[in-house]
C-alpha positions in Angstrom: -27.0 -72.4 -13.4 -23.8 -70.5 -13.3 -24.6 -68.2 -10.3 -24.5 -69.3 -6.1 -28.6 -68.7 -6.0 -31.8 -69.5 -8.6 -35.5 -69.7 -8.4 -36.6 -72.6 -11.1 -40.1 -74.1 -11.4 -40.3 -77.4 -12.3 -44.2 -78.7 -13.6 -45.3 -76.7 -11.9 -43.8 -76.7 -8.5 -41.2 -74.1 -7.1 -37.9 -74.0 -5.2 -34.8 -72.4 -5.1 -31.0 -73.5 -6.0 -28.6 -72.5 -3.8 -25.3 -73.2 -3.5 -24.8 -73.9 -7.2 -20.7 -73.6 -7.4 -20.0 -75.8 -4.2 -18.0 -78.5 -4.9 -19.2 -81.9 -4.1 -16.9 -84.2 -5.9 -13.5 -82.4 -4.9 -11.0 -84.9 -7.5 -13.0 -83.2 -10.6 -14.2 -80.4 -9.5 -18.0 -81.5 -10.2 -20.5 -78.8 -8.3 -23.8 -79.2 -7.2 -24.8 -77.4 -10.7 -22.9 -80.3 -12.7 -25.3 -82.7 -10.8 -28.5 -81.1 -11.0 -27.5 -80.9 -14.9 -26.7 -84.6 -14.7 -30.2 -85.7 -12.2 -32.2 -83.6 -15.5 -30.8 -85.2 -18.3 -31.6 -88.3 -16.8 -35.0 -87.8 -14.7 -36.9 -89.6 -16.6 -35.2 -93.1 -16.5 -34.3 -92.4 -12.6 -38.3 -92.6 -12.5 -38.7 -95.0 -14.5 -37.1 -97.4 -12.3 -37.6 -96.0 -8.9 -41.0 -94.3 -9.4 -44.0 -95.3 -6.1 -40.6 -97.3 -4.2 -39.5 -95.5 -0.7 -36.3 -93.5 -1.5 -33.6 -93.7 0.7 -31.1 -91.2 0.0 -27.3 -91.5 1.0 -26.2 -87.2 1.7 -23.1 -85.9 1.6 -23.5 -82.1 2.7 -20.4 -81.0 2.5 -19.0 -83.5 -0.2 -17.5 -86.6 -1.3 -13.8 -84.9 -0.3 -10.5 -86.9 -1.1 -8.9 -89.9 -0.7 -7.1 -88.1 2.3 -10.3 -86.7 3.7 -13.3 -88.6 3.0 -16.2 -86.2 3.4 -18.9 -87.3 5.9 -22.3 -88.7 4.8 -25.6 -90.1 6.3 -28.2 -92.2 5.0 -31.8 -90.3 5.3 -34.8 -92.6 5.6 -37.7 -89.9 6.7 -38.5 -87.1 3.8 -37.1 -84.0 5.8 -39.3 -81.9 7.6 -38.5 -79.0 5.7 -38.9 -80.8 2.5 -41.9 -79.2 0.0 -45.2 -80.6 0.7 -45.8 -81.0 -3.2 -43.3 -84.1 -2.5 -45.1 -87.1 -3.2 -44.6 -89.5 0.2 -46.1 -92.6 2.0 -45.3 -93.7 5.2 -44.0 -97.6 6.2 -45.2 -98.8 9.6 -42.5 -101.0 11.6 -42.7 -102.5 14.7 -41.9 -99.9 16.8 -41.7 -96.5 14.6 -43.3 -95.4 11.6 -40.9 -93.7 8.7 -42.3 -90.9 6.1 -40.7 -91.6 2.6 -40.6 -90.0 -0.3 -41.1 -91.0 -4.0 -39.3 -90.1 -7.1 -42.2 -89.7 -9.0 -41.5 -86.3 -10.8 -38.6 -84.1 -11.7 -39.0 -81.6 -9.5 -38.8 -84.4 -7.0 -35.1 -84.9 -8.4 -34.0 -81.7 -8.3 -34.7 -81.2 -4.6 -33.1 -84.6 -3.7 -29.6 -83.2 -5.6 -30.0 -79.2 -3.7 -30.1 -81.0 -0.5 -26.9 -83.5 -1.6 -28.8 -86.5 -1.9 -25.9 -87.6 -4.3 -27.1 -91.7 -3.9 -30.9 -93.1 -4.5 -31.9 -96.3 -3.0 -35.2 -98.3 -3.8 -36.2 -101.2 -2.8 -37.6 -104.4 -5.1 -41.5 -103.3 -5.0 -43.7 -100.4 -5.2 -46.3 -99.4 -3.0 -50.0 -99.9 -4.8 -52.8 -97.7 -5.3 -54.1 -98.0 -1.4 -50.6 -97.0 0.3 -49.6 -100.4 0.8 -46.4 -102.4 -0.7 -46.6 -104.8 -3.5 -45.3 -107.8 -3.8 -41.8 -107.3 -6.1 -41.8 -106.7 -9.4 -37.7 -107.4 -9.7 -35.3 -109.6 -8.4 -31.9 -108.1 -8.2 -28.3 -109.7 -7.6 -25.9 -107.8 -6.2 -22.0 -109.2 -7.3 -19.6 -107.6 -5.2 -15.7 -108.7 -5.7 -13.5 -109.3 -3.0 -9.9 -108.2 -2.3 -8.0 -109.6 -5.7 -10.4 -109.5 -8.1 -12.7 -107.0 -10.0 -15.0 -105.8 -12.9 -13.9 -108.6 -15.0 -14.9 -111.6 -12.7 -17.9 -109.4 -12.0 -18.7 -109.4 -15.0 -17.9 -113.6 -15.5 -20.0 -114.5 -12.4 -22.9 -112.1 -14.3 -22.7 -114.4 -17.1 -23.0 -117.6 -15.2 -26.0 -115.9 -13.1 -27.8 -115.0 -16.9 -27.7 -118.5 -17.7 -29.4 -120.0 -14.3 -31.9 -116.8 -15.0 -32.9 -117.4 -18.5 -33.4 -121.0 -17.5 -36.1 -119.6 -15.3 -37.8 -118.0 -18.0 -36.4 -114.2 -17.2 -34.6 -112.0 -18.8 -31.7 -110.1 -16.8 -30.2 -107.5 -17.1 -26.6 -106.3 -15.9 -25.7 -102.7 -14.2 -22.5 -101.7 -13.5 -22.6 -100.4 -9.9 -20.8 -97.6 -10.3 -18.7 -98.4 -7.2 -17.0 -102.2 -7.7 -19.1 -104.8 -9.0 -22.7 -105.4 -11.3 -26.2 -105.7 -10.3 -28.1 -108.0 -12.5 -31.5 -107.5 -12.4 -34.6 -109.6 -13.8 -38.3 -108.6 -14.1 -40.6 -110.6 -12.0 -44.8 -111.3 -12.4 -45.2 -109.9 -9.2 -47.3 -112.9 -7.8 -44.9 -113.9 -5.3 -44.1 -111.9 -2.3 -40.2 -110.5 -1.1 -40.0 -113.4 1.2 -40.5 -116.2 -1.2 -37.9 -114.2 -3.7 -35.5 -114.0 -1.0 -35.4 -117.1 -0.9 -35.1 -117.9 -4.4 -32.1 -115.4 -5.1 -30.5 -116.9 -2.1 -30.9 -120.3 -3.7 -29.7 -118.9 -6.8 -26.8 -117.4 -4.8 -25.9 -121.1 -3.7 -26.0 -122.9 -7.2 -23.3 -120.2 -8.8 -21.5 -121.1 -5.8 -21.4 -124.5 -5.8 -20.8 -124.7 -9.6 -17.8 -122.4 -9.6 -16.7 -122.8 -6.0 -12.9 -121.0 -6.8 -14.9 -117.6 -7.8 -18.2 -117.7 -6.3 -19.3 -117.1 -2.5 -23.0 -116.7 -0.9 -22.0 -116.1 2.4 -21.2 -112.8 3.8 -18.3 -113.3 5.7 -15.6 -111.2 5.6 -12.9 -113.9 5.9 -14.4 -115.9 2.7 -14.7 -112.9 0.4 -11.1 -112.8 -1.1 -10.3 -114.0 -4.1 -14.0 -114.0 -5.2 -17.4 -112.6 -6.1 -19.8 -112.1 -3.4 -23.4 -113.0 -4.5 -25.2 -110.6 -2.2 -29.0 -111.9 -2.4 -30.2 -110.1 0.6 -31.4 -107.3 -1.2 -34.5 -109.1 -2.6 -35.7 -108.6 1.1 -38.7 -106.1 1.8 -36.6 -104.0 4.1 -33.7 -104.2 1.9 -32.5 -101.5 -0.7 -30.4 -101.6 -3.9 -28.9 -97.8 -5.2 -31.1 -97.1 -7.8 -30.3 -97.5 -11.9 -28.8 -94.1 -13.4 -27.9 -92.6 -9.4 -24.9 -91.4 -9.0 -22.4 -92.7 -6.9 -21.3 -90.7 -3.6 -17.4 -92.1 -4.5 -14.2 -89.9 -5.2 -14.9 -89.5 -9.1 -19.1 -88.8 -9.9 -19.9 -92.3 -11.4 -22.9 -93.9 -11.8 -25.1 -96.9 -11.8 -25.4 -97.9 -15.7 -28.2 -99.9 -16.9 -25.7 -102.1 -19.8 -26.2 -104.7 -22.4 -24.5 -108.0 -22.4 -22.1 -107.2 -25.1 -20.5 -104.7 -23.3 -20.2 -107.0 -20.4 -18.3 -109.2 -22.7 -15.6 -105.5 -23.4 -12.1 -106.9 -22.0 -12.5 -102.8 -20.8 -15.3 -102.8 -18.8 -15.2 -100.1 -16.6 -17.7 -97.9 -14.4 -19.1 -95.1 -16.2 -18.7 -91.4 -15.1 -21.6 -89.2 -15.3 -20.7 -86.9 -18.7 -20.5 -90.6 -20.2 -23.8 -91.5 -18.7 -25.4 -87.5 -19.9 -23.8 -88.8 -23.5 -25.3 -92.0 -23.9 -28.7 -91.7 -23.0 -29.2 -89.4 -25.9 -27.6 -92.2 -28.3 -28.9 -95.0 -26.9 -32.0 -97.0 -25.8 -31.9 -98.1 -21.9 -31.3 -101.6 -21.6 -33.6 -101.6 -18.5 -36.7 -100.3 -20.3 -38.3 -103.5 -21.1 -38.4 -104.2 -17.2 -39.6 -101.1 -16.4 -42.3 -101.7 -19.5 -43.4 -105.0 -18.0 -43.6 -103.5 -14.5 -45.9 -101.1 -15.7 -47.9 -103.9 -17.1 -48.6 -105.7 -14.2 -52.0 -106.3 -13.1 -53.0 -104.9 -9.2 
């Protein structure tokens, strides 16, 4: 991929790279060849965990830019009408508009999200089925944010606390550094209850780590409570709500990315994000801590 323009085929389907040495990450100098390098070395676990969900993609056309001069970006719900039509897509009926989504169900799929600078991938908590319609979820998902004054490390403390009330239920979570603050802990569900119902029961979860460790914990989402401590965002179990998908990267200044982990990392006094080369390195070493979720997703009866 070292020239501006290339024709590729991907399983079968076509398209054509352009734009190959634009810059996207200014601070490192990452192009858009460096991430369609990146979104191939790691295709198959993005589909793995976002495969038959309505992508939302975050674009940055012109960039990420620099601390000085953030580059602009917009979230894109409908597939684009000059997308290919070998995209795979369903479209989600709301009260008063319909939206055409796509689905990362293939590689070549990938590729043409990261041409167009589709940098962030966000999924919701449930697939659609066989007839076009959603599931109920098949993952409940905390999202632990940290306020002004704290960071990865009381992340990573309020993770530990949320394992605990999980395993007591009988699941088995796993953490993901963000790749922007804080961790996503995510825990495989049956898939018999619908997102309302789990709403609720994350936002109960959210409540209990508060109330048992009230100097580090808050539920609610106002600004004014937030320093100090870890938001326990539990909104995203909702059916219209989205979580950035595991292994995306991460549309901030350096290219990092959304790291499916184990809990002895989490317990590394140097837990930090992970950049994408990291990410390229250690999927070829090592087993993704998210694969027996995807594995029991896949498992679940219609």
């Amino acid at each position: 991929m070292a020239h501006s323009r290339q024709a590729i085929t991907i399983d079968g389907h076509s398209l054509t790279l352009s734009n190959l040495d634009k810059v996207l990450y200014p601070e490192t100098g990452t192009t858009k060849a460096d991430v369609l390098e990146y979104y191939d070395a790691v295709a198959d676990l993005v589909i793995a965990h976002s495969h038959d969900r309505p992508a939302t993609r975050k674009r940055w056309v012109d960039g990420v830019g620099t601390a000085e001069n953030p580059g602009a970006f917009f979230f894109q719900k409908n597939l684009e009408n000059f997308a290919p039509d070998w995209i795979a897509r369903r479209t989600m009926k709301h009260k008063d508009h319909s939206n055409v989504y796509p689905l990362v169900n293939d590689r070549a799929t990938l590729a043409w999200f990261a041409q167009v600078a589709a940098l962030e991938l966000h999924v919701p908590q449930w697939r659609f089925g066989k007839n076009g319609q959603p599931k109920n979820p098949d993952r409940l998902v905390l999202d632990l944010d940290p306020g002004e004054g704290v960071g990865l490390p009381e992340c990573a403390e309020v993770a530990r606390y949320a394992r605990a009330l999980l395993e007591d239920m009988d699941l088995k979570p796993v953490p993901v550094t963000s790749g922007s603050k804080g961790i996503h802990v995510y825990a495989g569900l049956d898939g018999r209850s619908n997102s309302q119902k789990m709403s609720a029961v994350a936002h109960e979860l959210a409540r209990a780590l508060e109330a048992d460790h009230p100097d580090l914990v808050v539920s609610d989402m106002k600004r004014s409570l937030r320093p100090g401590k870890v938001l326990v965002d539990w909104s995203q179990n909702s059916a219209a709500k989205t979580t950035v998908t595991p292994y995306s990267l991460r549309g901030r200044l350096h290219p990092t990315v959304a790291t499916p982990r184990t809990w002895h990392e989490l317990a590394d006094p140097n837990l930090a994000q992970l950049g994408y080369r990291e990410v390229m390195e250690r999927v070829t070493q090592l087993e993704d801590p998210l694969a027996a979720l995807s594995a029991a997703r896949d498992n679940l009866k219609p």
